[in-house]
C-alpha atoms as a printed R data frame, in Angstrom:
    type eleno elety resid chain resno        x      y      z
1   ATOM     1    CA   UNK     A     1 -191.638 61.922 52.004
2   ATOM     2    CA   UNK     A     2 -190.737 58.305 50.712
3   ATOM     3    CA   UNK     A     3 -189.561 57.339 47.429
4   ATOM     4    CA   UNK     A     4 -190.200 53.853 46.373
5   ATOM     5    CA   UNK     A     5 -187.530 52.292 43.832
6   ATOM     6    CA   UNK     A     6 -188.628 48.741 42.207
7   ATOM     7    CA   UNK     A     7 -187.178 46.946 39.411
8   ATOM     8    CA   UNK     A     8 -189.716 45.770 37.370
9   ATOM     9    CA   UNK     A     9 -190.161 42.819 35.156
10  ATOM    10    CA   UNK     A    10 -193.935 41.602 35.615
11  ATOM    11    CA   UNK     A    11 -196.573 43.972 34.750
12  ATOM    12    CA   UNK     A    12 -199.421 42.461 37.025
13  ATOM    13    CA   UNK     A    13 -196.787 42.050 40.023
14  ATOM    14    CA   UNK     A    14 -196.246 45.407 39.260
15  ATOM    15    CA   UNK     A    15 -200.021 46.849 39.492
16  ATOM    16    CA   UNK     A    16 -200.895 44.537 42.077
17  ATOM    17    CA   UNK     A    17 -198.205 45.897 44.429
18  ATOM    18    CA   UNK     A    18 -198.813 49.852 43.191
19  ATOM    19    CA   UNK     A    19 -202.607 49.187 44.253
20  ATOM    20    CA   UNK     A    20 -201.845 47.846 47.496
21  ATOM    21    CA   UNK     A    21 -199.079 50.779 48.449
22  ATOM    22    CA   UNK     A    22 -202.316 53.009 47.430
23  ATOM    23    CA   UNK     A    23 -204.472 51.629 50.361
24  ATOM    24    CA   UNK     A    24 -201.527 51.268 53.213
25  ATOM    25    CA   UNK     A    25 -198.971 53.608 52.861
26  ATOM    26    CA   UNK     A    26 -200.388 56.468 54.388
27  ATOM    27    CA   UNK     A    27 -198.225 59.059 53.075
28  ATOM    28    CA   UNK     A    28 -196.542 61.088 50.513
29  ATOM    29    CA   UNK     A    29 -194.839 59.079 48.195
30  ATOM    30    CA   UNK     A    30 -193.446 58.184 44.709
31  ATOM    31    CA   UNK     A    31 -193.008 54.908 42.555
32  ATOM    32    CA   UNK     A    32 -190.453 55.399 40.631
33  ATOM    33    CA   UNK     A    33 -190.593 52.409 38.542
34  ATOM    34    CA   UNK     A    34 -187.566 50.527 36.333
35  ATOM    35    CA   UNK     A    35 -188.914 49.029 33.550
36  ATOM    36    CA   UNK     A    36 -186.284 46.063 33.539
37  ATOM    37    CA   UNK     A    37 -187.080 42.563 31.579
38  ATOM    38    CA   UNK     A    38 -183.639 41.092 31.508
39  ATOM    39    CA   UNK     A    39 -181.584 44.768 30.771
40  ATOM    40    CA   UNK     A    40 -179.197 45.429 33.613
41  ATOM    41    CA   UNK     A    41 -178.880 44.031 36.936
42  ATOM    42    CA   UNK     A    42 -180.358 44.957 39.845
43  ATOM    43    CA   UNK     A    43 -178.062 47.305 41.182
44  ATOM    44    CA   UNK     A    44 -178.017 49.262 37.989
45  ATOM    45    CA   UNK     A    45 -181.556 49.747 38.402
46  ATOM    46    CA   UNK     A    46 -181.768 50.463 41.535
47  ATOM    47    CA   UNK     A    47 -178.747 53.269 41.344
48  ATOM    48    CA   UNK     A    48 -180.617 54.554 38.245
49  ATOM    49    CA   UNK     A    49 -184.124 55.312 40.176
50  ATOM    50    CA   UNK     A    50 -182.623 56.535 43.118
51  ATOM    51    CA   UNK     A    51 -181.366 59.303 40.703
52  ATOM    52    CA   UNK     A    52 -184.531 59.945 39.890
53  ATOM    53    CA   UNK     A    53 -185.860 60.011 43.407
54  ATOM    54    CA   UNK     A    54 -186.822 63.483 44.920
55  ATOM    55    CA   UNK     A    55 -187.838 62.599 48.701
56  ATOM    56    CA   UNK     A    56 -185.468 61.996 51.998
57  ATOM    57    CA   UNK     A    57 -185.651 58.148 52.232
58  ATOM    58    CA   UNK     A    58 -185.345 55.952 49.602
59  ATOM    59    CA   UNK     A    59 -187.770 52.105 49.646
60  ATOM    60    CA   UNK     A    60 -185.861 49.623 47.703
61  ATOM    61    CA   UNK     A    61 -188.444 47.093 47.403
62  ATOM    62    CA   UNK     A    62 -189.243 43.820 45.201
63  ATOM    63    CA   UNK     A    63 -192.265 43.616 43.281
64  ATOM    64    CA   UNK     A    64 -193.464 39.951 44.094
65  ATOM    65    CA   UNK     A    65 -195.003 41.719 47.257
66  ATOM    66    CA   UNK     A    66 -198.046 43.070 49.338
67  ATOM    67    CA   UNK     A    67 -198.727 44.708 52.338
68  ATOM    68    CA   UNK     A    68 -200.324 43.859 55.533
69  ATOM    69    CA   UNK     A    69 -199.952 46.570 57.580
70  ATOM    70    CA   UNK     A    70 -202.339 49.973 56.915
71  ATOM    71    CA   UNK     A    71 -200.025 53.267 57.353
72  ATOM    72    CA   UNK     A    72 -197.088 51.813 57.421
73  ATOM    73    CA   UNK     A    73 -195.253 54.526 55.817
74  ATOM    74    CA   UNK     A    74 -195.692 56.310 58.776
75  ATOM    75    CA   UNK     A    75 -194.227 53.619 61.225
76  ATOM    76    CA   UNK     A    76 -191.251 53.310 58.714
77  ATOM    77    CA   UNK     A    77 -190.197 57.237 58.776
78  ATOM    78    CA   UNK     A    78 -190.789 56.723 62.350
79  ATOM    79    CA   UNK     A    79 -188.116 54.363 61.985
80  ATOM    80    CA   UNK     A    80 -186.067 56.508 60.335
81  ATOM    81    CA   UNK     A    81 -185.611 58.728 63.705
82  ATOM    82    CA   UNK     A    82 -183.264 56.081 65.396
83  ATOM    83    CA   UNK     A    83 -179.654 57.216 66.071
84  ATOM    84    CA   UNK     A    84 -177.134 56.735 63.877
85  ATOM    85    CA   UNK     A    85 -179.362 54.644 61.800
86  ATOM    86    CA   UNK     A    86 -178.117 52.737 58.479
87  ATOM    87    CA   UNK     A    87 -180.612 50.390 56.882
88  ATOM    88    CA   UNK     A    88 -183.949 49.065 58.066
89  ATOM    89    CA   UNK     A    89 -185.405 45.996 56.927
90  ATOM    90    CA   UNK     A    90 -188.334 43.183 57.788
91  ATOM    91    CA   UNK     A    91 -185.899 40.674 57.171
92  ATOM    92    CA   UNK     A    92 -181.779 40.235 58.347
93  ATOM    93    CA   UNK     A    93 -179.090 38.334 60.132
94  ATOM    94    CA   UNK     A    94 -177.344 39.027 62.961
95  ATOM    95    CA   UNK     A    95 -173.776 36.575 62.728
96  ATOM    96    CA   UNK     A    96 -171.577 37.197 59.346
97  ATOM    97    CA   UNK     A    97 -169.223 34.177 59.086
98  ATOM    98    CA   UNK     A    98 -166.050 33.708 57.205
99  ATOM    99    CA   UNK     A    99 -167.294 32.058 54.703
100 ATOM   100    CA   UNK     A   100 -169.294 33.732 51.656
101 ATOM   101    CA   UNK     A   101 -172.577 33.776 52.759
102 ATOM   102    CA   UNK     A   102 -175.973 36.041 52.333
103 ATOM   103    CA   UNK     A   103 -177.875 37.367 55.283
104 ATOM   104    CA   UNK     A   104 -179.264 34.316 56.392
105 ATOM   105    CA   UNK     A   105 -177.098 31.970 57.843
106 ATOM   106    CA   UNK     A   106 -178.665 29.793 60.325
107 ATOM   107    CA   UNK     A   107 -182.485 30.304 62.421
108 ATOM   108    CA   UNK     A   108 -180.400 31.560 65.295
109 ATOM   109    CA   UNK     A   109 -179.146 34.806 63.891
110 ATOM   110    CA   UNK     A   110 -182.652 35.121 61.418
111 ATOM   111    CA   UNK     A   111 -184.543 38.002 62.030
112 ATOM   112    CA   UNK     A   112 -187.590 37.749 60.234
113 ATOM   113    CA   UNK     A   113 -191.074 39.432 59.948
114 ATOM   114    CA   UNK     A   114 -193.035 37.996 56.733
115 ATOM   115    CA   UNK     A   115 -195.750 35.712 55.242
116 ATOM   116    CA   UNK     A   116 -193.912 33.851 52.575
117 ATOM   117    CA   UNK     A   117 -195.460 31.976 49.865
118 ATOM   118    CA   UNK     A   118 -193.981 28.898 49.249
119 ATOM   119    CA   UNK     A   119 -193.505 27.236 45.856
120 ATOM   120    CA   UNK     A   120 -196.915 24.703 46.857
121 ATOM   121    CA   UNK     A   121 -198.561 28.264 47.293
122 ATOM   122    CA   UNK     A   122 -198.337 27.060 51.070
123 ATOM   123    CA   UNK     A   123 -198.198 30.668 53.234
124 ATOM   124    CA   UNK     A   124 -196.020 30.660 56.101
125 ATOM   125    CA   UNK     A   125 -196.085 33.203 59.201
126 ATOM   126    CA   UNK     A   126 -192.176 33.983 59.998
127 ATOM   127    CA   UNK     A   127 -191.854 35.930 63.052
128 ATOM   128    CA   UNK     A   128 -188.675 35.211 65.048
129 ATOM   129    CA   UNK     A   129 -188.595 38.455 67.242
130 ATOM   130    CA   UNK     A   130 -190.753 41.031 68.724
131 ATOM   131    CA   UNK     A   131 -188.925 44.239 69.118
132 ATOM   132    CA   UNK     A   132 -190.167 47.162 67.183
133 ATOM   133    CA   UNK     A   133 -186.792 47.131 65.795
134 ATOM   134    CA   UNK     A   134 -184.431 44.953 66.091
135 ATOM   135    CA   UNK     A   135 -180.007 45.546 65.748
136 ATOM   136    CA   UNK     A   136 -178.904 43.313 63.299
137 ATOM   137    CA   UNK     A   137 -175.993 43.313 60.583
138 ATOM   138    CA   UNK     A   138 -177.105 41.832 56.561
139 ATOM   139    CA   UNK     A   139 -180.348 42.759 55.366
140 ATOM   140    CA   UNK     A   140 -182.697 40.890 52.821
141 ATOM   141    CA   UNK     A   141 -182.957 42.582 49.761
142 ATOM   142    CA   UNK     A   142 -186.887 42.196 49.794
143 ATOM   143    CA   UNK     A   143 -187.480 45.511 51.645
144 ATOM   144    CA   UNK     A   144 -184.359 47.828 51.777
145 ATOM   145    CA   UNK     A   145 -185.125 51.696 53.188
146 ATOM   146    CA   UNK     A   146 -182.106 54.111 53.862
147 ATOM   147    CA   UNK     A   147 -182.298 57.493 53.790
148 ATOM   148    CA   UNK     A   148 -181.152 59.701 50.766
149 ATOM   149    CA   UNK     A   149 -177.883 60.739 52.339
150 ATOM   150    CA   UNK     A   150 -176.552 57.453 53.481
151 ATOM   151    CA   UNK     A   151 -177.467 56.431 50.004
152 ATOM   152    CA   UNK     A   152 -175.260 58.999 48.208
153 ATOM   153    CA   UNK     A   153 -172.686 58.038 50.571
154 ATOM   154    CA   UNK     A   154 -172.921 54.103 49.383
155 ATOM   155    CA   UNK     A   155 -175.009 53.150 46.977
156 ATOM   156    CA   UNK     A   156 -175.413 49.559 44.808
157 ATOM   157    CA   UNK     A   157 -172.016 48.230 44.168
158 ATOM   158    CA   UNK     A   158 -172.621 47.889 40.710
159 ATOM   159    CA   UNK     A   159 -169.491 45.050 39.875
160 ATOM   160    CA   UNK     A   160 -172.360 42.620 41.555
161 ATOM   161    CA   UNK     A   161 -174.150 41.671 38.248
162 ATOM   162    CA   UNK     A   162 -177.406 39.959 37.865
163 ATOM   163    CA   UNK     A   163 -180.230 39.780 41.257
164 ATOM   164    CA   UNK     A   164 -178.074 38.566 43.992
165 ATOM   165    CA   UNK     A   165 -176.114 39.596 46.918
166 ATOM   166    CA   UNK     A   166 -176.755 43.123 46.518
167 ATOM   167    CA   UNK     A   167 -178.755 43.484 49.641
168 ATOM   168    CA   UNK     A   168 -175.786 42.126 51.752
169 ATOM   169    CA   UNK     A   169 -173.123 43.857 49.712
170 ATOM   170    CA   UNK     A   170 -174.945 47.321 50.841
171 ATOM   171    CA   UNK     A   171 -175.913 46.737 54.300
172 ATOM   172    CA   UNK     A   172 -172.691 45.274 55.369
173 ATOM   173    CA   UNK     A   173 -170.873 48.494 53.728
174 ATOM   174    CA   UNK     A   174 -173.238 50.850 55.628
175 ATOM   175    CA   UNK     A   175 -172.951 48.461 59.179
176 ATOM   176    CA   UNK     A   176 -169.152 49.711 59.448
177 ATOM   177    CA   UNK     A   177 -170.007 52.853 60.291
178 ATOM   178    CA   UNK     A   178 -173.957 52.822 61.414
179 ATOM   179    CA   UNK     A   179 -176.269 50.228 62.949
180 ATOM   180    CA   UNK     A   180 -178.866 48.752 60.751
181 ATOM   181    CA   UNK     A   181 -182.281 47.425 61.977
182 ATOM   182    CA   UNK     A   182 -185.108 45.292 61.301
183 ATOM   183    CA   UNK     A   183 -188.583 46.149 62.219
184 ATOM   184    CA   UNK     A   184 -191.206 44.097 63.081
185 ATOM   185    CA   UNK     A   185 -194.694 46.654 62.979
186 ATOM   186    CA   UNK     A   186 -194.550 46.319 58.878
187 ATOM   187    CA   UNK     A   187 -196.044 42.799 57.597
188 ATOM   188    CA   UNK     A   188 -195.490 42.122 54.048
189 ATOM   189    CA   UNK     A   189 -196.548 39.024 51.988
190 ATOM   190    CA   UNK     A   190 -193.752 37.621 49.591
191 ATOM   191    CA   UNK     A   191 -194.720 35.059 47.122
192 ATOM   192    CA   UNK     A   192 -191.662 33.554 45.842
193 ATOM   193    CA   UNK     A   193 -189.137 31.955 47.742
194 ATOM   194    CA   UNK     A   194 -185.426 33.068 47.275
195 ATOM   195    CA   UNK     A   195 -183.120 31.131 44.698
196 ATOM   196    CA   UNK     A   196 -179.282 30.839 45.562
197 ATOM   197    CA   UNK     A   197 -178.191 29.792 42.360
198 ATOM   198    CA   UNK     A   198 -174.414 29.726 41.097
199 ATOM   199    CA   UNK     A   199 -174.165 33.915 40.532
200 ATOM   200    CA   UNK     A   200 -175.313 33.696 43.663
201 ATOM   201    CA   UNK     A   201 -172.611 31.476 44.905
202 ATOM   202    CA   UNK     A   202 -170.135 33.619 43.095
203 ATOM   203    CA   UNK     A   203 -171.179 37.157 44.153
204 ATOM   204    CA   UNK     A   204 -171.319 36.316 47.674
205 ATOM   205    CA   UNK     A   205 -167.438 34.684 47.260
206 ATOM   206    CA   UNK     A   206 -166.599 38.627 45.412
207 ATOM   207    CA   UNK     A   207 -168.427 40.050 48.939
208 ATOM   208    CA   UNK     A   208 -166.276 38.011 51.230
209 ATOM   209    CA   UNK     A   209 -163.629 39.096 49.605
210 ATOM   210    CA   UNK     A   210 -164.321 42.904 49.920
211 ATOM   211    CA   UNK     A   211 -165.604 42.696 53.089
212 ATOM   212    CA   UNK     A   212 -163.237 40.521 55.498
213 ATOM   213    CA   UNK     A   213 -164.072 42.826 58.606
214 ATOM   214    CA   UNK     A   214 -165.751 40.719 61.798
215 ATOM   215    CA   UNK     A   215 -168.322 42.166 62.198
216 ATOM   216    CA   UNK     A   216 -169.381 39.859 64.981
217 ATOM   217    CA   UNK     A   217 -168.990 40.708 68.702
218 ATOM   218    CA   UNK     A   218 -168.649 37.151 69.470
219 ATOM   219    CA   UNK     A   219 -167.686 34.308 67.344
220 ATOM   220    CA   UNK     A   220 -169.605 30.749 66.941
221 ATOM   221    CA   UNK     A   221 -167.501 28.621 66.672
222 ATOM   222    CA   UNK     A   222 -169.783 25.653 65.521
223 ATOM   223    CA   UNK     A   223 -171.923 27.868 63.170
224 ATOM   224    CA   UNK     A   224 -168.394 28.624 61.427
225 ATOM   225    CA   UNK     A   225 -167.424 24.932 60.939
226 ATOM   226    CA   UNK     A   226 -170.978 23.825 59.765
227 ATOM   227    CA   UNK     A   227 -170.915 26.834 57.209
228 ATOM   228    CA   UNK     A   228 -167.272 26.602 55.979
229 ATOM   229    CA   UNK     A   229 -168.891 22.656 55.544
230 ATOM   230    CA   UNK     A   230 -171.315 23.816 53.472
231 ATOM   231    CA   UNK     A   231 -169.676 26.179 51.657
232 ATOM   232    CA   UNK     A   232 -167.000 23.880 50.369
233 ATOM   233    CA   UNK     A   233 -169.292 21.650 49.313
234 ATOM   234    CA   UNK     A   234 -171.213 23.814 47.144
235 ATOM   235    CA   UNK     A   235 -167.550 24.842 45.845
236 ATOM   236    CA   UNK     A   236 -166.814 21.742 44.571
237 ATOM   237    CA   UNK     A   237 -170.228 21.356 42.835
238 ATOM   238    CA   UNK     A   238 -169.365 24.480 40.782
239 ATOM   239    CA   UNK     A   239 -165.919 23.399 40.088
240 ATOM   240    CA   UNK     A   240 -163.751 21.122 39.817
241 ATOM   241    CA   UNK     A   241 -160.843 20.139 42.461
242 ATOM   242    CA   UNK     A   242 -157.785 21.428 41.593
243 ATOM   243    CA   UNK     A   243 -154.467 23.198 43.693
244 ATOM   244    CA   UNK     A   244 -156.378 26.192 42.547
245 ATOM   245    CA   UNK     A   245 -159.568 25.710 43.686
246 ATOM   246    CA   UNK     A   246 -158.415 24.018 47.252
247 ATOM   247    CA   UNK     A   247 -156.592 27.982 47.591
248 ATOM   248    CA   UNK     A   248 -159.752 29.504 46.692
249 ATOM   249    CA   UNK     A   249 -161.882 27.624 49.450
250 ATOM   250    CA   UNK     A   250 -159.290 27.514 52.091
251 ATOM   251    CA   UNK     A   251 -159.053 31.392 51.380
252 ATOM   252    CA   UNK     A   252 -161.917 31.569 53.440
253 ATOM   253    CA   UNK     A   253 -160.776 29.357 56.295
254 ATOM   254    CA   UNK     A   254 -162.308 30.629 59.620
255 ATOM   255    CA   UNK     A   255 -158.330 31.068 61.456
256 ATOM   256    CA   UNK     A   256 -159.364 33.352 63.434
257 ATOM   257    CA   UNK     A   257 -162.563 31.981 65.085
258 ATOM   258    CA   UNK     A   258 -162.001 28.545 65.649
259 ATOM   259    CA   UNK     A   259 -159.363 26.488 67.074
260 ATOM   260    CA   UNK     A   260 -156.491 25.126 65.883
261 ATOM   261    CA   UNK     A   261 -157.260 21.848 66.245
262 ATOM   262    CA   UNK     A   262 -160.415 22.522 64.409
263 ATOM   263    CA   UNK     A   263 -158.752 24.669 61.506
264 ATOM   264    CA   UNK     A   264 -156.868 21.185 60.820
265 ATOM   265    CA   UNK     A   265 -159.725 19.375 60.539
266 ATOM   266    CA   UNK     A   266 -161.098 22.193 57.843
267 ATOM   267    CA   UNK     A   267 -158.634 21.910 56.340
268 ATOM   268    CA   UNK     A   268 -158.865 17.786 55.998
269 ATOM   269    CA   UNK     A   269 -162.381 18.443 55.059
270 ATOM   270    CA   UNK     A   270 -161.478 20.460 51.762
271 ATOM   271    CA   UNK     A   271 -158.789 18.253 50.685
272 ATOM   272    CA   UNK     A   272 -160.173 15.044 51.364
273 ATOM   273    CA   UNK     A   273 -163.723 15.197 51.688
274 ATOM   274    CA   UNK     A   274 -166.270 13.588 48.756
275 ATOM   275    CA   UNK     A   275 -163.132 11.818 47.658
């Protein structure tokens, strides 16, 4: 019934987490394993096992994980029921600004369900919502299901190279056209936190750029100056200013979701700010 796909790179994550979906899953399933230290990105590997997969929905899942709940393979095909259903995950975001950004963009559009591991080994319970399952937009790549013919109608977008953005790049593709969801009755324990390096900086600029579409039914006006903010100053920790650059940041300038008067001051901002 469920075929799990994980990119592999730690043997021990690996055995631990194909031990623990022994004991909770609670149905027919496969691992269908990619042995990857370092040989193609993630999206290559994932594409490549869900060729191999032989089961109606597809479990994208990392390997740096546990489970919590008993049966939950059950309550996810359960899931898999809702109408017009895209992608379910434990983890999303519900506001997709016009800035690059991945699914999380501020607490108030987080939906999360997880224990995370911190770097101190500190374990946090992150539960900002109660439905069952909950509408939202970007998913977090931790936990990605979809059923096999959505799948073969999307797939990985495999010009995103290394581990990031993927998980947005997908779900934002299949939200055009269905509704994904996060669930809240699956608990999973994640022990590292996420790292938003500089390929992750650049993939979520090349995701922007494919995807343009507001997908927001109302825009926040506030949330989109604080993260244009943010994003141009990451920018110009990458690179250098130049009349170049300035285009490539003010590419992304929020026009049509703030005010005029605030577009100017953007615009001030990346010209003249850290100067």
């Amino acid at each position: 019934m469920l075929s799990i796909i994980i990119s592999s790179y730690k043997p021990a994550n690996f055995k631990a987490l194909k031990e623990n979906i022994d004991k909770t899953c609670g149905i027919v399933y496969e691992i269908i394993k990619i042995d990857n230290p370092g040989l193609m990105g993630i999206t290559e590997a994932y594409n490549l096992g869900a060729k191999k997969a032989k089961y109606n929905f597809f479990l994208f899942l990392h390997e740096d994980i546990i489970f919590h709940t008993d049966n939950w393979g059950e309550k996810l095909i359960s899931h898999h029921h809702i109408n017009n259903l895209g992608v379910i995950g434990i983890a999303g975001g519900t506001y997709i600004p016009s800035v690059p950004s991945g699914w999380f963009t501020n607490m108030n559009y987080a939906l999360i369900n997880i224990l995370q591991r911190e770097y101190d080994t500190t374990l946090r319970n992150v539960k900002t919502f109660t439905q069952k399952a909950h509408k939202a937009i970007a998913i977090d790549g931790v936990f990605i299901s979809i059923s096999k013919d959505n799948f073969y109608n999307y797939s990985f977008d495999e010009k995103l190279k290394g581990y990031h953005g993927y998980d947005t790049e997908l779900s934002l593709r299949v939200a055009k056209k269905h509704q994904n969801y996060v669930v809240s009755d699956i608990l999973i324990e994640h022990f590292s936190p996420g790292n938003p390096d500089k390929l992750w900086f650049i993939n979520n600029m090349y995701i922007r750029k494919k995807h343009r579409y507001n997908f927001n039914v109302k825009n926040d006006e506030k949330t989109e100056m604080l993260l244009y903010k943010a994003f141009t100053k990451t920018f110009f920790t990458y690179y250098k200013k130049s009349f170049i650059n300035y285009f490539k940041v003010l590419q992304f300038l929020p026009i049509s979701r703030v005010k005029l008067v605030n577009c100017l001051k953007l615009i001030k901002f990346t010209l003249y700010s850290n100067d």
